[in-house]
N, C-alpha and C positions, 0 to 999 in steps of 0.2 A: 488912607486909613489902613489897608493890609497893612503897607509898609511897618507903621507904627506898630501893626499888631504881632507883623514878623519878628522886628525887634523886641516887643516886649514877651514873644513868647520863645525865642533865643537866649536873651538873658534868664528868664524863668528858667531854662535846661542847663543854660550855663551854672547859673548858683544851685539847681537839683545835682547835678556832677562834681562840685566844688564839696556840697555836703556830704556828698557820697563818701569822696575820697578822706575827708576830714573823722569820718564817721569808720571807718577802715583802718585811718592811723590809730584813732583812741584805742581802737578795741586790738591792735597791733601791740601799743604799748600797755595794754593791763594784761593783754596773754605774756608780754614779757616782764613786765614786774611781777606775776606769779609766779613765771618759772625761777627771776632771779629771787624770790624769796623762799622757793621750794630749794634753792641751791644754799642758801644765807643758811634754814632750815640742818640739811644736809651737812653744810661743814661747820655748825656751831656743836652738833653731835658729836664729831669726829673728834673736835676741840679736844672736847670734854671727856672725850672717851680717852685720848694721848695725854691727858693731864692726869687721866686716874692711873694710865699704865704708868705714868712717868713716878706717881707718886708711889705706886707699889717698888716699882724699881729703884727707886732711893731707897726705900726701906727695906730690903732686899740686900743692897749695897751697906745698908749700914749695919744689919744683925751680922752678915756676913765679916764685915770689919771687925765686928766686937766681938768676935766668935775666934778671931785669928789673932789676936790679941791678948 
């Protein structure tokens, strides 16, 4: 009867450790989908920020053209 109880309170440790570890990855990968969406975040800004300079600078480009003209 210990035996039996050995074993089954082994395996109870063994699957409380498996949880553990399982419970360590999740919260591993939701601290890094945060940070890659704090980054997604960060350079859809940047995007958007080089698409306005870009558009100022065309237009910049083009008074200039029709200025020399």
């Amino acid at each position: 009867m210990s035996e039996a109880h050995n074993d089954i309170q082994k395996t109870f440790y063994t699957l409380g450790a498996s949880i553990a570890r399982l419970e360590q990855q999740i919260q591993h990968h939701e601290q890094q989908t945060s940070h890659w969406q704090q980054e997604l975040l960060a350079a859809d800004a940047s995007w958007e920020e080089l698409n306005h300079s870009l558009a100022e600078q065309q237009s910049m480009v083009s008074d200039l053209s029709s200025e020399s003209t």
